[in-house]
N, C-alpha and C positions, 0 to 999 in steps of 0.2 A: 469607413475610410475618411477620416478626420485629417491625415495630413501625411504627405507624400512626398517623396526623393526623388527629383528626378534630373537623370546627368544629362550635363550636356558637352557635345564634341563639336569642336570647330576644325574645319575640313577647310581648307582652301577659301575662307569667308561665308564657306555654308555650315550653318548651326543647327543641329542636330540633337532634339532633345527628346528623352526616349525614356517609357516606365513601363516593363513590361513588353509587352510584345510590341503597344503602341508605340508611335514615331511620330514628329511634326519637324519639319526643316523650313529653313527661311536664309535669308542672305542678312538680314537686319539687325542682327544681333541676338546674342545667348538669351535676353531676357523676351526676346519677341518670341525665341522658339519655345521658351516656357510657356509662355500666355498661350500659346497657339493648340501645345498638347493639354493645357489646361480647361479650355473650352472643350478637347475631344472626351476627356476624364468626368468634367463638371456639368457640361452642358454652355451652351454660347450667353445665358442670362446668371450664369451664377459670378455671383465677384467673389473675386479669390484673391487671396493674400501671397504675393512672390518674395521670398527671401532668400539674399544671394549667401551659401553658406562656404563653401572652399574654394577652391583650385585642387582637384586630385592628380593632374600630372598635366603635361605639356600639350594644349591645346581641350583639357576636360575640366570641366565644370560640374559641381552637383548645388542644386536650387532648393530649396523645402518649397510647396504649393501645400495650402490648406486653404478651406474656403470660408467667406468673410460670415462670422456667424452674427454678425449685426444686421444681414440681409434681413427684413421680414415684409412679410405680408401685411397691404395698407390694410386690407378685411379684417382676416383672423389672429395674425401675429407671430404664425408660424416661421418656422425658420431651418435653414441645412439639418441643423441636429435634431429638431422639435414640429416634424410634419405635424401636421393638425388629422390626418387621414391614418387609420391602422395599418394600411397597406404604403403608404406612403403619399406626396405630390409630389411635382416640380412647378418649374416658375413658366408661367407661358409670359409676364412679363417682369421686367426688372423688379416689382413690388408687387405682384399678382400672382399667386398660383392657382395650380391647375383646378384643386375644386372650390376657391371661392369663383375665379373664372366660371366655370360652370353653374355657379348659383345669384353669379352675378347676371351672365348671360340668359337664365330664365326668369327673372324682373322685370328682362330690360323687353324679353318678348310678352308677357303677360300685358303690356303699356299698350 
């Protein structure tokens, strides 16, 4: 899942943006409800790329969300498309994922 559609409705200044069964709503605007289901989709550390693509009717919106594949890992160099793991990571922080985390984290107890 490289990169995704997702509409969104504006209800009485609440925006409502929806892929799938998921939902994220907010008063702040179309682009905030993106970002908001985008953290539920990507995870709250992945950066993502929001780009505004139509208008499909009166008060609907559809956004593309894909995630930023220049993230990587300051350790290994991994990245959204190019886990460093068979099984996969994720990022425990904005430039750290999960198993250099873990092999960082048994260094720093060995000290």
């Amino acid at each position: 899942m490289s990169e995704i559609i997702i509409s969104v409705r504006d209800r009485n200044n609440t925006y409502s943006a929806r892929f799938g069964k998921l939902v994220a709503s907010c008063t702040g605007g179309s682009e905030q409800a993106v970002e908001r289901l985008a953290r539920k989709i990507f995870g709250d550390l992945q950066r993502v790329d929001i780009v505004f693509l139509e208008r499909i009717g009166l008060g609907e919106e559809e956004w593309k969300v894909s995630p930023d594949l220049t993230q990587r890992c300051r350790v290994c160099g991994c990245s959204w498309d190019k886990a460093c793991a068979p099984d996969g990571c994720h990022w425990i922080e904005q430039d750290l994922c999960s198993c250099c985390n873990h092999q960082t984290s048994e260094v720093r107890d060995e000290s």
